[in-house]
C-alpha positions as CSV (number, residue, x, y, z in Angstrom):
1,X,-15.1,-15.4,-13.0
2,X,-12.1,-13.5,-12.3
3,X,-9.7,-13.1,-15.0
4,X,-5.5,-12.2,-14.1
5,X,-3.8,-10.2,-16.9
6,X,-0.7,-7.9,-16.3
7,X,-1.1,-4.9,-18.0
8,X,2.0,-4.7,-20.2
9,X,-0.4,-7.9,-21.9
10,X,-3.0,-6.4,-22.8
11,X,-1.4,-2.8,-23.5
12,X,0.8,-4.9,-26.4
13,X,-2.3,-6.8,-27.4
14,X,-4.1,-3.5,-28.4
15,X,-0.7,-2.0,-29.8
16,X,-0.5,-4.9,-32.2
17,X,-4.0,-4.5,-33.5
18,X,-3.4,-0.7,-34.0
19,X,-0.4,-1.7,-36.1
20,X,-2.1,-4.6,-38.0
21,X,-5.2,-3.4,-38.7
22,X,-5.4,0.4,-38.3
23,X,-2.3,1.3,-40.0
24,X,-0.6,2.8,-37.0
25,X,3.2,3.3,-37.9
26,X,4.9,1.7,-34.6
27,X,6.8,4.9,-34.0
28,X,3.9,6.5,-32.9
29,X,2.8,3.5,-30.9
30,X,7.0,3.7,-29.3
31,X,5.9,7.9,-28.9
32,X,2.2,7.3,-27.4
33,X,4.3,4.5,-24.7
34,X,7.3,7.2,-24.2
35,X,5.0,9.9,-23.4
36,X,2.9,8.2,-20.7
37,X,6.2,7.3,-18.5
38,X,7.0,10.8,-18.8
39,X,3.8,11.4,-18.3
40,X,3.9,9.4,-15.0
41,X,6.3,11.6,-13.2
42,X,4.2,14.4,-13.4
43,X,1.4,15.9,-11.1
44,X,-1.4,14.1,-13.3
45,X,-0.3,10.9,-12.0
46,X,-2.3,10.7,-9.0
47,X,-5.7,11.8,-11.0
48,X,-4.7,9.5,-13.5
49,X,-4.5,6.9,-11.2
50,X,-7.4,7.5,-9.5
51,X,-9.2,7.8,-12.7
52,X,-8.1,4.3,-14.2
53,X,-9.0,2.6,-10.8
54,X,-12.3,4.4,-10.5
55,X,-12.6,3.3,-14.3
56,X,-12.0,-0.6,-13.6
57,X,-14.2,-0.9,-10.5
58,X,-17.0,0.7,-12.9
59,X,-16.7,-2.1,-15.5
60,X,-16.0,-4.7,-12.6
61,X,-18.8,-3.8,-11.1
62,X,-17.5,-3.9,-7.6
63,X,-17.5,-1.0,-4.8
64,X,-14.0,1.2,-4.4
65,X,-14.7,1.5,-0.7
């Protein structure tokens, strides 16, 4: 069973449970956000990328060739 979620989802999903139940102050949650789409125009992007993607097919359990 495949399951679709878009990102921006499940990304406020796990922001809200750091607020609610670990005490996160949303500031840092607005800092954490604002530092990875600076963080995107950088050269890390492309081993990020790669890394996340890599990451997903591992828990999918399918082949990235």
């Amino acid at each position: 069973m495949t399951v679709s979620l878009p990102l921006v989802l499940v990304l406020g999903v796990i922001a809200w449970a750091a607020i609610k139940f670990l005490g996160v102050r949303l500031w840092v949650v607005a800092v954490i956000a604002l530092f990875g789409f600076y963080l995107n125009q950088t050269f890390l992007a492309p081993a990020i990328d790669s890394g996340t993607r890599t990451g997903v097919d591992i828990v999918n359990g399918t082949d990235p060739d």
